[in-house]
N, C-alpha and C positions, 0 to 999 in steps of 0.2 A: 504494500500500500504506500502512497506519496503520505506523505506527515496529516493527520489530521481529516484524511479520506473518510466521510464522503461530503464534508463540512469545508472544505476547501484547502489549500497547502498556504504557503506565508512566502515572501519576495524573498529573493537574493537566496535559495536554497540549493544547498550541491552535495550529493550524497553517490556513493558508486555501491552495487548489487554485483555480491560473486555468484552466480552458476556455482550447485556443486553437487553431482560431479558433472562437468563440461559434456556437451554430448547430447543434450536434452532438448524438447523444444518449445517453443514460450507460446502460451494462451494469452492474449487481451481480454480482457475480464469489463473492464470498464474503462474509458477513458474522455477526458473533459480537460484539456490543458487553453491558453493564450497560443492561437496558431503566431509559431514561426519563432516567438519567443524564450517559451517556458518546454524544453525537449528532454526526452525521453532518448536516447542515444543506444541502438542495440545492434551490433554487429556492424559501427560504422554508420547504420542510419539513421537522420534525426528524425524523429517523429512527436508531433505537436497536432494540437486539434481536437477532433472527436473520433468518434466510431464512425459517425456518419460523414463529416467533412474531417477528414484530413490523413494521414498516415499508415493508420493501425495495419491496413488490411496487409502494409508491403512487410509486417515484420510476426504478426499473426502467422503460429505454424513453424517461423523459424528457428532452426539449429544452432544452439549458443557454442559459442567459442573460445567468448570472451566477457568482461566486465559489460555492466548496461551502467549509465551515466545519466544521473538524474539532476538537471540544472533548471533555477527559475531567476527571472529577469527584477529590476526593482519596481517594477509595476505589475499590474492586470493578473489576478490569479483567476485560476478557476475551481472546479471542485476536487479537481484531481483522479488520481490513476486507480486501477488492481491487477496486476499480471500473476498469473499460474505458472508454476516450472513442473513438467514433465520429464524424468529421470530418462536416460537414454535405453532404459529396460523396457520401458512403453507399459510399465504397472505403476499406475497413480496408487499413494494412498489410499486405502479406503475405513470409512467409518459409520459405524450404525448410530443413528439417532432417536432414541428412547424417550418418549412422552409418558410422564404416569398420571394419572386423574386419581384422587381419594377423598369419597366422602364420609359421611361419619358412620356407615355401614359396610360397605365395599372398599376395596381396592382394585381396580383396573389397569391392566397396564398394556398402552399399545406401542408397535413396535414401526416405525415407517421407513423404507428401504428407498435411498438417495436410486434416480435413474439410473444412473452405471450401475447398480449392483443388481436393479428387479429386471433386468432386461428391455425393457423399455425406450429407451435410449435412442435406440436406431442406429447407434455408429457401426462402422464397417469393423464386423468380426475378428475377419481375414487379416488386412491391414493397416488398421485405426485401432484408436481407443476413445474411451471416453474420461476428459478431464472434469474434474468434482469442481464446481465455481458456486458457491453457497449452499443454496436449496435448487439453481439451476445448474448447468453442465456444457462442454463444449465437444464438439470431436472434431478430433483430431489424426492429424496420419503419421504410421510409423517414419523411420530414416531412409530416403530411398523411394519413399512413397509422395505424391502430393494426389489433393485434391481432384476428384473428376464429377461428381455431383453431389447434392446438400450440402454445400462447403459452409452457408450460412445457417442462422438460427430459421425453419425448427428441425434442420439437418435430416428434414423428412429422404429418404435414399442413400443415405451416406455412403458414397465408393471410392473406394482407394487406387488409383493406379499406379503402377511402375513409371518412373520418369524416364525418358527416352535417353538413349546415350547415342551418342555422334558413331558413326563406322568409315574407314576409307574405303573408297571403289578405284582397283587399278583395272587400266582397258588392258585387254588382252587380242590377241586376234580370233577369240572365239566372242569376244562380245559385241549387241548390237551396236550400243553406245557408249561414247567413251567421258569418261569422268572428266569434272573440270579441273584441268591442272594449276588455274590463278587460284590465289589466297578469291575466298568467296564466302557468300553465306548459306546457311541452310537453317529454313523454320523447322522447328520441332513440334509448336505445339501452335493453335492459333490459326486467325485470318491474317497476320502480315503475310506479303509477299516476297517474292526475290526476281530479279531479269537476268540477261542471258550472260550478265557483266556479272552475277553473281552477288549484286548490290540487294539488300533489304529496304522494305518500304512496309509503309505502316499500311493498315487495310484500305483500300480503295486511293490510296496515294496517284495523284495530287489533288484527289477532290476531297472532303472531309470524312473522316474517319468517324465509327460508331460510339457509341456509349458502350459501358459494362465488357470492353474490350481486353483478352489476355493474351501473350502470344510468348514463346518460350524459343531464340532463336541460336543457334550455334554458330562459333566463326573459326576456321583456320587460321592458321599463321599469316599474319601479315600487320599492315597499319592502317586506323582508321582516316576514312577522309569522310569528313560531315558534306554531303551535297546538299543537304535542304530539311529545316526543326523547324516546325512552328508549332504549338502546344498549347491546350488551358494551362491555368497551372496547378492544376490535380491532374495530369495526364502524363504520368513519368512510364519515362526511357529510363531504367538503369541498367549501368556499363561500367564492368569492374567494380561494380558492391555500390555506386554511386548515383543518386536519381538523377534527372535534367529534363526542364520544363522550361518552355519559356519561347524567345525566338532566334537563332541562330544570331543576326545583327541587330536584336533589340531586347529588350526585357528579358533577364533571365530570372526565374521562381527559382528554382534548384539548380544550383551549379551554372557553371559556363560553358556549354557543349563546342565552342568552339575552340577551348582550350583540350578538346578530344583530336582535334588532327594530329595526324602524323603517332600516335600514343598506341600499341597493342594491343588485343582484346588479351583479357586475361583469365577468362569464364564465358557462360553464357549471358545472353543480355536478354533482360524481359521489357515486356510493355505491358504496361496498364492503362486503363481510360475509365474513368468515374461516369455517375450515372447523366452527367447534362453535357451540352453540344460540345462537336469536338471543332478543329482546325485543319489546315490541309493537312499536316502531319508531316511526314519525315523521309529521308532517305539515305542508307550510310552505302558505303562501300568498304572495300579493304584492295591495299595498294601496295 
């Protein structure tokens, strides 16, 4: 909990949170901070705002590594945070909740089973769990695994899939088509696209892009060249564990994408797009 949850935190606050043991992955429970100000800092990301406007969703689900860093500004608070940590065993605690009633005759005593333990629940069996958050619950998916439907509350289907991993294709003289031999991209998961240059473009680039957008894309070795960002600025590119929103020559929200030229890819890059209008969108290559 931020100090003082759910009655609000106090300015100028800086506290750090160890993971232990490291490996595990973090539930958002609640959150209500001053966007942009007052952050929440986990694996490198800042995250400020709400559940509904701002952050949570890019750090929701993920694998700690490292310290979370909790810093507030000398103005504007808000009501503050709660995060859940899930051990890398993917067996949450669990605890029975015992109510007794006694009147001057009887004693009654009932017994009431939190959802993750009455089966109820709906989390994916196979490979999810279900995380304890009060009197309600979250699910969640193991290491290895993300999100493929009910990823939100009331997790009605919850399925886990396997996250795709990248493969080389060498041409040989038995095959029809021969792989591309430039540094290039490849979507994994998602509506972005890619051309014959092997460059990524956001869905429908360069006419504006969707709402409620994800896309999960791979890159080879090479260097970025930014061709064309323009963003809401809830509408994050992150590249190398770092968001970017904004517009390539003007306004940057998150970071400064054009300070990405010439720079490696070092992972994969996601995109996300929040639920209102989007912008033309984007286009990278590697060079």
């Amino acid at each position: 909990y931020s100090t003082g949850y759910p009655n609000g935190y106090s300015n100028d606050e800086d506290c750090t949170l160890t993971p232990t043991p490291l490996g595990g992955k973090l539930h958002v429970v609640e959150f209500a901070t001053e966007m942009r100000y007052d952050e929440l800092t986990v694996q490198g990301l800042p995250v400020s705002g709400s559940k509904s406007i701002g952050d949570t969703d890019a750090v929701d689900g993920l694998t700690l590594t490292q310290d979370i860093i909790w810093k507030s500004d000398f103005s504007v608070t808000g009501d503050g945070w709660k995060i859940c940590y899930l051990p890398p065993s993917g067996q949450p605690t669990t605890t029975t909740t015992t109510t007794t009633t006694t009147t001057t005759t009887t004693k009654t005593t009932t017994t009431t089973l939190h959802p993750c333990h009455d089966g109820s629940h709906g989390c994916d069996v196979n490979n999810g769990a279900c995380v304890e958050a009060g009197s309600s619950y979250a699910c969640i998916c193991r290491s290895g695994f993300e999100c493929a439907s009910g990823c939100n509350w009331p997790f009605a289907h919850h399925r886990c899939e396997l996250i795709p991993t990248t493969t080389t294709t060498t041409a040989t003289t038995t095959t029809t088509t021969a792989a591309i031999s430039h540094p290039h991209f490849s979507v994994l998961k998602g509506d972005c696209t890619t051309d014959d240059d092997g460059c990524a473009m956001s869905p429908n680039f360069p006419s504006t892009y969707g709402s409620h957008e994800h896309c999960l894309i791979s890159a080879t070795q090479g260097y970025l060249k930014i061709k064309a960002f323009k963003t809401e600025p809830f509408d994050k590119l992150t590249v190398n564990g770092e968001p970017y929103s904004g517009e390539l020559n003007g306004v940057a929200f998150y970071g400064e994408i054009a300070k990405l030229n010439g720079v490696p890819v070092t992972g994969n890059i996601t995109w996300d797009s929040d639920e209102t209008l989007g912008k033309e969108g984007w286009k990278l290559c590697l060079q």
